[in-house]
C-alpha positions as CSV (number, residue, x, y, z in Angstrom):
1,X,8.1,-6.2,-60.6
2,X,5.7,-3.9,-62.3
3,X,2.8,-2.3,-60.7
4,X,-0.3,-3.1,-62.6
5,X,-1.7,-0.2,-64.2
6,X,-4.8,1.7,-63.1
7,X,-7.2,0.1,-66.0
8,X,-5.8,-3.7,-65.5
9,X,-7.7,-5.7,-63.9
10,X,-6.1,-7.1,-60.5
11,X,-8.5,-9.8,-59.9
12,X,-11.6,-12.1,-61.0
13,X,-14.9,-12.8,-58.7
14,X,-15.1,-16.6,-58.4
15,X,-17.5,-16.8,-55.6
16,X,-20.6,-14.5,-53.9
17,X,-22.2,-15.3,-50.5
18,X,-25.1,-13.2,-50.3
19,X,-25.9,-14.2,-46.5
20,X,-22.8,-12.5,-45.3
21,X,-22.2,-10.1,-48.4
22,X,-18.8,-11.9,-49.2
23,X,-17.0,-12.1,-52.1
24,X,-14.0,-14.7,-53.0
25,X,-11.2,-13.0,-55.3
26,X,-8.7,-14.7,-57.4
27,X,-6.2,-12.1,-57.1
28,X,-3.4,-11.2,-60.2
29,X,-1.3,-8.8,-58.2
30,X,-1.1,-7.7,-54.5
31,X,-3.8,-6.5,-52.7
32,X,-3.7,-5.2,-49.3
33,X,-6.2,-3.8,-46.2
34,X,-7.2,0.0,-46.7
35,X,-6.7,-0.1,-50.6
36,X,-9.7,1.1,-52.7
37,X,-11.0,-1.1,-55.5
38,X,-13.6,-1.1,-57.9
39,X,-15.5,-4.2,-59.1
40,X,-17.2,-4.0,-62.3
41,X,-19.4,-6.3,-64.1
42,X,-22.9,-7.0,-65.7
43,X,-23.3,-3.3,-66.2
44,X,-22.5,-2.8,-62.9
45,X,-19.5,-1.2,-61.4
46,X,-19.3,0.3,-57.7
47,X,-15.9,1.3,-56.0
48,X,-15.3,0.7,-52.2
49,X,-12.0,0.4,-49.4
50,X,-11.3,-2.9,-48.7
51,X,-11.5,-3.1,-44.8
52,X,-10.9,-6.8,-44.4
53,X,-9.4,-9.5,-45.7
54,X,-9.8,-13.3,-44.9
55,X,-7.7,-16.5,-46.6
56,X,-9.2,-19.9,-45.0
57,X,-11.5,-17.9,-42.6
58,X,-8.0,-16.0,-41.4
59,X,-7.8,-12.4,-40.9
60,X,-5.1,-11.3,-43.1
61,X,-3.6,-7.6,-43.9
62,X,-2.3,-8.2,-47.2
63,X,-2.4,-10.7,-49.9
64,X,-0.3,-11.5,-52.9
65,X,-0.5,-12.2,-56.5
66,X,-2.3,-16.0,-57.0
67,X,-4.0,-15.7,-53.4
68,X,-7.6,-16.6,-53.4
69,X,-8.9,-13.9,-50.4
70,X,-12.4,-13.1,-49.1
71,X,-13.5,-9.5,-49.1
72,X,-16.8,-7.7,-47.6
73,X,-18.2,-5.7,-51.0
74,X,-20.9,-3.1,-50.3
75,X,-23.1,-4.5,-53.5
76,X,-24.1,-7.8,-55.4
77,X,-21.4,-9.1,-57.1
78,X,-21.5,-12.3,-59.6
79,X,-18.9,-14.5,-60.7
80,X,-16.6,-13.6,-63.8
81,X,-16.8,-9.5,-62.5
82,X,-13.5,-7.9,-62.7
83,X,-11.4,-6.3,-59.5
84,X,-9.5,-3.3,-60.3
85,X,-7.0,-0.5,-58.4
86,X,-8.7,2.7,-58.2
């Protein structure tokens, strides 16, 4: 299978909670605990590690293509914002 390149995107935003500064990502390739991504969108684009991972309230360690996972983000994100591989 083919790594996704730097510049494609590796997943979509499709939910924010701002209470607990969580973000739900539609992943299109492998993700897993201590990667770094960046998330870009509405002019705004911040990177960060990813240092946990949840499906169904679950503590996971990795995740693959097609999973929907929660992530902590450091910033306001929005729905439609892009997840990349740094």
């Amino acid at each position: 299978m083919d790594e996704p390149k730097k510049e494609d995107s590796i997943g979509e935003i499709t939910h924010y909670f701002p209470n607990v500064s969580a973000a739900v990502v539609k992943l299109f390739a492998p993700l897993k605990v201590g990667d770094r991504i960046k998330i870009a969108g509405g002019g705004n684009e911040f990177e960060q590690e990813v240092t946990s991972m949840q499906i169904d309230r679950n503590s996971i360690e990795e995740a693959k293509k097609g999973d929907e996972v929660g992530l902590q983000v450091s910033e306001k994100v929005r729905e439609g914002y892009k997840v990349y591989a740094v």
